[in-house]
C-alpha positions in Angstrom: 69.9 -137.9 -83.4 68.7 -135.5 -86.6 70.2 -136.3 -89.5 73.2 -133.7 -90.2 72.8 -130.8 -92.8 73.4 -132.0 -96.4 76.7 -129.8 -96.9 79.5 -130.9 -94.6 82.7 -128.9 -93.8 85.3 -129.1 -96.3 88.9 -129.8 -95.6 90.2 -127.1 -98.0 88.6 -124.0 -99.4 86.5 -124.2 -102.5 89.2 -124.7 -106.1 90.0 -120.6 -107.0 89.2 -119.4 -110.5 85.2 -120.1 -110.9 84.2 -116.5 -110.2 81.5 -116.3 -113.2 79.4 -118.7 -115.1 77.4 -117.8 -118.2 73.2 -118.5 -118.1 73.5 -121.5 -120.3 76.0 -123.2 -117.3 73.6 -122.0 -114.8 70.2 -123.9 -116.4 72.6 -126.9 -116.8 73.7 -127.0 -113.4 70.1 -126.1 -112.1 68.5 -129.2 -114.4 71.5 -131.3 -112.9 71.0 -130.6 -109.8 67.4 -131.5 -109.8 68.0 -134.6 -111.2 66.8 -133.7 -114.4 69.6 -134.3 -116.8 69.3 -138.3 -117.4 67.4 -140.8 -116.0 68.9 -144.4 -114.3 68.8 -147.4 -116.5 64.8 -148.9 -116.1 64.8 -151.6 -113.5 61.6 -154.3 -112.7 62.9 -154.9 -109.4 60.6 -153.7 -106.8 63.9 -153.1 -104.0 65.7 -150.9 -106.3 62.8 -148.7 -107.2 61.7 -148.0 -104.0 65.6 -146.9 -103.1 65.5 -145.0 -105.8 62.3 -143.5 -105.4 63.9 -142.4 -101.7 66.9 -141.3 -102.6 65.1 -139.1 -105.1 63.3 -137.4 -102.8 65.9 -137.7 -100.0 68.0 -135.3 -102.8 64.9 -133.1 -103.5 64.4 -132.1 -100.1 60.5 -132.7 -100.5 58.0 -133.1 -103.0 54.9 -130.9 -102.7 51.1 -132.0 -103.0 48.3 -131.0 -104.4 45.0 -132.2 -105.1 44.5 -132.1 -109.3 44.6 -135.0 -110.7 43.9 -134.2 -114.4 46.2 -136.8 -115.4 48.5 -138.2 -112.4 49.1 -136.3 -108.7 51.6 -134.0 -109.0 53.7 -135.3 -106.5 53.9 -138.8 -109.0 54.4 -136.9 -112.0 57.8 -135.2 -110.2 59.2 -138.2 -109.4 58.6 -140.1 -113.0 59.9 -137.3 -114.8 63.2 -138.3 -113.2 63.3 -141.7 -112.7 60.0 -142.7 -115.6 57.7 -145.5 -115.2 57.1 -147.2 -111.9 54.5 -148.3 -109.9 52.8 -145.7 -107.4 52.3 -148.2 -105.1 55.5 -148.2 -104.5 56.0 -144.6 -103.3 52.8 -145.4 -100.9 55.0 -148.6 -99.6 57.4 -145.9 -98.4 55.0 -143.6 -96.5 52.9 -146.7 -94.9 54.0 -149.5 -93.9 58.0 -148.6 -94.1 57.4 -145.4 -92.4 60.1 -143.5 -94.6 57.7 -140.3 -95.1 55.9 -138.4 -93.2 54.0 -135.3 -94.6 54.1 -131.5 -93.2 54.4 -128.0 -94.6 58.3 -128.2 -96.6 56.9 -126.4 -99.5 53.7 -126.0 -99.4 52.1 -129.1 -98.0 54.8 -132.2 -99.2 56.3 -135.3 -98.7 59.2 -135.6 -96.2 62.3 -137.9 -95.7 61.0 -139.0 -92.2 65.2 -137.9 -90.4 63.7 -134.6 -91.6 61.3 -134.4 -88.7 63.1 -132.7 -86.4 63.5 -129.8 -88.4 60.0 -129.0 -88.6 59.5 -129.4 -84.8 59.9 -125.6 -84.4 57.3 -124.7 -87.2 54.9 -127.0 -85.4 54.9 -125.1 -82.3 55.2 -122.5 -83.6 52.3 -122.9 -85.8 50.4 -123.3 -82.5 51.7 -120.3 -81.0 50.3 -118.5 -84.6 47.0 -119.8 -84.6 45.9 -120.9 -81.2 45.8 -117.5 -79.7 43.6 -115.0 -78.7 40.6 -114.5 -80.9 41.7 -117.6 -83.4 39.4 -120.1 -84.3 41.4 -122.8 -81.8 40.9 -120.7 -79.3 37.1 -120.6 -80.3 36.6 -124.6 -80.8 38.4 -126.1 -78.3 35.9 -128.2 -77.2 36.3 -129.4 -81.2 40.0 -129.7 -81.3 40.1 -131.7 -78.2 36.9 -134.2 -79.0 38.8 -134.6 -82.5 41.9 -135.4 -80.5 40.3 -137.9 -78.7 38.5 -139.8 -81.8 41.9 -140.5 -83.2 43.4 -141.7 -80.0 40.4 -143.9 -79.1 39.7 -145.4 -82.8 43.3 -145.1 -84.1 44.1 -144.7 -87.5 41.4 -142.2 -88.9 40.1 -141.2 -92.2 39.2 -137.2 -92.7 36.1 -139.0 -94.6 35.1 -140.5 -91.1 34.1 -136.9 -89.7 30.4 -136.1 -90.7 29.4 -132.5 -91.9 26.8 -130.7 -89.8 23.6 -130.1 -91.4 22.4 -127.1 -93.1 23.6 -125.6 -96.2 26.1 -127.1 -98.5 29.4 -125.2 -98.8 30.6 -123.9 -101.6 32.7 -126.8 -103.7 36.0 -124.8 -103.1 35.6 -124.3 -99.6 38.4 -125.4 -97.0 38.0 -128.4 -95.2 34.4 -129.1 -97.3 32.6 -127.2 -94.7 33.6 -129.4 -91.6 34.6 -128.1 -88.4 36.3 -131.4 -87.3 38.3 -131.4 -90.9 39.6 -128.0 -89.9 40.5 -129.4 -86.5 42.0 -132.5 -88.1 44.2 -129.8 -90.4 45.0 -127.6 -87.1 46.4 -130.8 -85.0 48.5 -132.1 -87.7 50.3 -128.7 -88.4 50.9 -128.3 -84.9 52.9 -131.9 -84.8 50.3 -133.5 -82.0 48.6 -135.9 -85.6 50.5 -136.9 -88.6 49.2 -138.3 -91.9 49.6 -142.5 -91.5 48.5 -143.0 -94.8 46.6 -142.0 -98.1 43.9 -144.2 -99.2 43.4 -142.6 -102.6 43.9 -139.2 -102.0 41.9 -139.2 -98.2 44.4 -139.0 -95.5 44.5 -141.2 -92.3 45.3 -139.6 -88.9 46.9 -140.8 -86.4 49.1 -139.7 -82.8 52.7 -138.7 -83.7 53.5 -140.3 -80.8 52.4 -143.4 -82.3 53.3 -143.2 -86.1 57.1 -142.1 -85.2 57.7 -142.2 -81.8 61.3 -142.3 -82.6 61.3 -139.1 -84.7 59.3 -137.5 -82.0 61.6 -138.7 -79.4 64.5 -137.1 -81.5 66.0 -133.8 -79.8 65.2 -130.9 -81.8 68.5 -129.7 -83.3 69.9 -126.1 -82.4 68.2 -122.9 -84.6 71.5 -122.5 -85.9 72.0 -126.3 -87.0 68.5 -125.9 -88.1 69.3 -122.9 -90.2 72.1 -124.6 -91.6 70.0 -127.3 -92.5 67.3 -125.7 -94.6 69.9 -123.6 -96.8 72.6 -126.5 -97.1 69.4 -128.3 -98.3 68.2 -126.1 -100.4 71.5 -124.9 -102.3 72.2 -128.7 -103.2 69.0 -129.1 -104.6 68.9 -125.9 -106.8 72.5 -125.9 -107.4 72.7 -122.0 -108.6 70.5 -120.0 -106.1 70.0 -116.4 -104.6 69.3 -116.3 -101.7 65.6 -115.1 -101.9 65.4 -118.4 -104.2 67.0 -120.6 -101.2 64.3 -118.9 -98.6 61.3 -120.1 -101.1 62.3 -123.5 -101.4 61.8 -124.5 -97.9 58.2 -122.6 -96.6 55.1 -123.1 -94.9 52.6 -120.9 -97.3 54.3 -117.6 -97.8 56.4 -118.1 -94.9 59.9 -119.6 -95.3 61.5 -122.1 -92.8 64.1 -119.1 -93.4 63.9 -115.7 -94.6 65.9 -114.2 -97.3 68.3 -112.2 -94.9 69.5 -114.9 -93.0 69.8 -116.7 -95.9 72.0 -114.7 -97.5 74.1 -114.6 -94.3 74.5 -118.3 -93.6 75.5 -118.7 -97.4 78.1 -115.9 -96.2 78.9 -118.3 -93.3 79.0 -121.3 -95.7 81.1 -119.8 -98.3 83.8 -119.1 -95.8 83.7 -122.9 -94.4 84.2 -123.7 -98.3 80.3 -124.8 -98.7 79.5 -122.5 -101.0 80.9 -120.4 -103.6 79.7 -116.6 -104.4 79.4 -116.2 -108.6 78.2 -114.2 -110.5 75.7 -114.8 -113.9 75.9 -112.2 -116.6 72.3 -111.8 -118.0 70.7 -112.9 -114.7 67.8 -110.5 -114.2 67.7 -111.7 -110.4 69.1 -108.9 -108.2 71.6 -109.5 -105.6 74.7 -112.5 -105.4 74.2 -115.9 -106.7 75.4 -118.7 -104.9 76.7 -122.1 -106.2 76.9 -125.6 -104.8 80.8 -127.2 -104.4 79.3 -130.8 -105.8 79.1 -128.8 -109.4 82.4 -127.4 -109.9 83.3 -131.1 -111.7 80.1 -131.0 -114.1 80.9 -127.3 -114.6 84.6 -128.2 -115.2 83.1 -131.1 -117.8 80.6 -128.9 -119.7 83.7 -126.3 -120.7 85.4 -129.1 -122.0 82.3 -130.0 -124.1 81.3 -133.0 -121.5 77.7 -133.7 -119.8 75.3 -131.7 -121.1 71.5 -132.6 -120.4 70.0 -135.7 -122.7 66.8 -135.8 -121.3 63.3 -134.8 -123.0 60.7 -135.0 -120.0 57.0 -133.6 -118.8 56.9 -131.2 -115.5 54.5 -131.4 -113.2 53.2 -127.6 -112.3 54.6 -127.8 -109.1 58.0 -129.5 -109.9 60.4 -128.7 -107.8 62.7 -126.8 -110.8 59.9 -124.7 -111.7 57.8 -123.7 -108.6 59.4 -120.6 -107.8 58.5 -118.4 -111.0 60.5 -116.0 -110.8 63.6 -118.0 -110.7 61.7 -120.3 -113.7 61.5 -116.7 -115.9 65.3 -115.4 -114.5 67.0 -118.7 -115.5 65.0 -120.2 -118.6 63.0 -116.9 -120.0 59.8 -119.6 -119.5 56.8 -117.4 -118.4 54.7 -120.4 -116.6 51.4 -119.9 -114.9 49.1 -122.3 -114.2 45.8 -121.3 -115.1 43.2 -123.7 -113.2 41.6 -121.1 -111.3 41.6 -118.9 -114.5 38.4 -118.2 -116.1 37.9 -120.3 -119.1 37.8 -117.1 -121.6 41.0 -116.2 -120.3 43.7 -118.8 -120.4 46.1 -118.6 -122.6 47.4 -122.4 -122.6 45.2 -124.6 -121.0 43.7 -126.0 -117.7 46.3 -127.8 -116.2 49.9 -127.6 -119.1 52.5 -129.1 -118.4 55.8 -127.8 -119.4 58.3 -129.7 -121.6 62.2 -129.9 -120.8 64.4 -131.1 -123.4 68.2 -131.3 -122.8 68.3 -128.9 -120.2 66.1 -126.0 -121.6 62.2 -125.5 -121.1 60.8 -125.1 -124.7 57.2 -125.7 -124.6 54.3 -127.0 -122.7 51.0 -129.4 -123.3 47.4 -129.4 -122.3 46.8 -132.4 -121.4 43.6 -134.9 -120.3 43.9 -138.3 -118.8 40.7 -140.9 -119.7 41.2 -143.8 -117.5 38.8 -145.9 -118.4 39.3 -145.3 -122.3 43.3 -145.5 -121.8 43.5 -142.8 -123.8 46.1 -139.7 -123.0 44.8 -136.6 -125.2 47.1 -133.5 -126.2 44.5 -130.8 -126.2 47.5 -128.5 -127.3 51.2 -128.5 -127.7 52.7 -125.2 -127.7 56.3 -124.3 -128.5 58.3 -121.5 -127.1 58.8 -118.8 -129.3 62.3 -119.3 -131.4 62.0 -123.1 -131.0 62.3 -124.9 -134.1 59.6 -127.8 -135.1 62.0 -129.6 -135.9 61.6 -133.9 -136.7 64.2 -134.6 -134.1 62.3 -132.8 -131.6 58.9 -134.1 -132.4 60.7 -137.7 -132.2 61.7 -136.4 -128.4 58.7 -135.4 -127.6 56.8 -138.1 -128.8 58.9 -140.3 -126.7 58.2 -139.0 -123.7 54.1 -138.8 -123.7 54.5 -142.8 -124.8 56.5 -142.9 -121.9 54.2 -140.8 -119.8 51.1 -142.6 -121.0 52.8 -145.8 -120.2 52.9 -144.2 -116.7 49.5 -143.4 -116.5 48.0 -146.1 -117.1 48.8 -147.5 -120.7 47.0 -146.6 -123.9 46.7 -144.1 -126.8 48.0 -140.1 -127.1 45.8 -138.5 -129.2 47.3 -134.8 -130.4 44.3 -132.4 -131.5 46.5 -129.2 -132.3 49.7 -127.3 -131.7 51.5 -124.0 -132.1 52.9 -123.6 -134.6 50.1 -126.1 -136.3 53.1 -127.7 -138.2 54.3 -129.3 -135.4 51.1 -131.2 -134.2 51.3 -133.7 -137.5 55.3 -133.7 -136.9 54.3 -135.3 -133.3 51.2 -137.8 -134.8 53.9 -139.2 -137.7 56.2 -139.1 -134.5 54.2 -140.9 -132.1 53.0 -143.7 -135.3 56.8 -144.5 -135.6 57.3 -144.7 -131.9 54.1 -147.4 -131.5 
């Protein structure tokens, strides 16, 4: 049986009287409900960190991918700059052996609470009905698709490394699937649902049947598209805590396409508002048109922050695709932070850096780093730490700041940060006497 939606019915309607929250309470209660606002105490045991690492992403929803590794994979970075240090093995542990994550398209490609399954069941066919047609490329290499097929189910579990390239030119470094047809095929099975990812060794994946990595899951029934609906946006409103509904339709997609679209977002947040799930507010100063929604778990931190209670204490690193920040729009609407990541920029032309990495502290976003990762020399090098304009240098938040890339370096690997510059330039010897007193 499918795991039921994250918001259950309520037994009486949503307290009256929270009809309007200012932009400060909505960044708190967006930080909060990401998990962003404090960390657990640090434990060495290897039981509790995997649970917590779970239940992390169990709250989350997902965790998306991606392949730069400039300094850690983003999907590690998002999960230590809630919980800190901890061994990655760890979070491997709970894909393969334990079997507690699968991966498929939640948000972007991600990693999955495996009771989620069923809910993607749909988008898998569906994405064969998509792009197995007439004219597509399945349609065209069949004879591929199925002799891929049949690799997996006679060798078993299958590196993507273990399918040769066919001679002739070399493609192009940033071409899909590294110019091999049985890549693509390996891609086109697993987002139809007939493969899954068994494992990562480093960041290769390893194929193998669905029917064979979670033949329970598979076996599952699908739930109803209306329990399914319910799902995604109960989801989704938990783990953003103050959404619109074009931000609840993002946060649950397969590329531009959301699980579901804004309009029938909006009206199962109608339908969850009147079971008491919801509650429609308003933000003063939201540039986001149309109504804001909020999640019933935060009426007691909202209730605490008015009395002057609970207000973020954490100073962390996020990861450019972190599940607080992904959506920009919402990141400029809610914190005035104008993010882009500017990889695929030209050199000449970025403004921050390769591959920044924005800086919350206490609940607001007020800078970001360029950052480089040397393995072998342990050493964790600041390229540039830029502040947001009308944030103060001040000691205290150098001290902060400095904190958190000991901690992050401790993540990485161990070893030195090395600050080269900052804006304003006052700030970067602020972070070196910082990070000497931290040692």
């Amino acid at each position: 049986m499918a795991e039921q939606p994250t918001a259950t019915r309520r037994t009486s309607a949503v307290p009256a009287g929270i009809d309007a929250i200012t932009l400060d309470e909505a960044r708190v209660l967006a930080v909060a409900a990401q998990r962003l606002d404090r960390r657990p105490p640090r434990s060495q045991d290897r039981t509790t960190v995997k649970a917590r690492l779970l239940e992390t992403i169990r709250g989350l929803g997902c965790v998306q991918l991606d392949t730069i590794s400039v300094v850690a994979r983003s999907h590690e970075t998002v999960l230590w700059s809630r919980l800190g240090p901890y061994d990655p093995a760890l979070l491997a542990e709970l894909h393969y052996p334990d079997g507690s994550l699968f991966e498929y398209w939640a948000h972007a490609a991600a990693i999955v609470p495996i009771e989620l399954f069923p809910y993607f069941r749909r988008a898998m066919a569906r994405y064969e009905e998509i792009y197995a047609g007439e004219g597509s490329w399945a349609q065209a290499n069949g004879d591929t698709l199925a002799r891929v097929l049949q690799t997996v189910r006679d060798r078993g579990p299958t590196g993507s490394r273990e399918f040769a390239r066919p001679e002739g030119p070399r493609p192009a470094p940033w071409a899909w699937w590294g110019g091999k047809p049985d890549r693509r095929a390996l891609d086109h099975l697993w987002s139809r649902g007939e493969l899954m990812v068994l494992r990562r060794e480093g960041f290769q994946r390893v194929y193998d049947l669905t029917e064979r990595v979670a033949p329970s899951a598979l076996a599952a029934a699908p739930p109803t598209e209306a329990d399914q609906r319910r799902h995604f946006v109960a989801r989704a409103l938990a783990a953003l805590g103050v959404a619109t509904p074009r931000w609840v339709a993002d946060y649950f997609r397969t590329g531009a396409r959301p699980h579901v679209p804004p309009t029938q977002a909006a009206a199962e947040l109608a339908a969850m508002e009147a079971e008491g799930l919801a509650r429609r507010i308003t933000v003063p100063g939201l540039s986001e048109p149309g109504p804001v929604w909020l999640h019933p778990a935060l009426e007691t931190r909202l209730a605490g922050l008015r009395s002057g209670r609970g207000r973020p204490m954490l100073t962390t690193l996020l990861s450019p695709f972190d599940n607080l920040i992904w959506h920009r729009g919402r990141t400029q609407a809610l914190f005035s932070f104008d993010y882009r990541l500017e990889s695929y920029t030209p050199a000449p032309r970025r403004r921050y850096g390769y591959y920044t990495l924005p800086i919350l502290h206490r609940g607001r976003l007020v800078g970001r780093i360029d950052p480089v990762y040397d393995r072998r020399a342990r050493v964790l090098t600041i390229k540039a730490a830029h502040l947001e304009l009308g944030i103060r240098p001040t000691p205290p938040l150098a001290v902060a700041i400095a904190a958190t890339l000991r901690d992050y370096v401790e993540f990485l690997g161990g070893g030195t940060v090395n600050i080269l510059a900052a804006d304003p330039p006052t700030f970067a010897p602020a972070l070196v006497e910082a990070l000497g007193a931290t040692a």
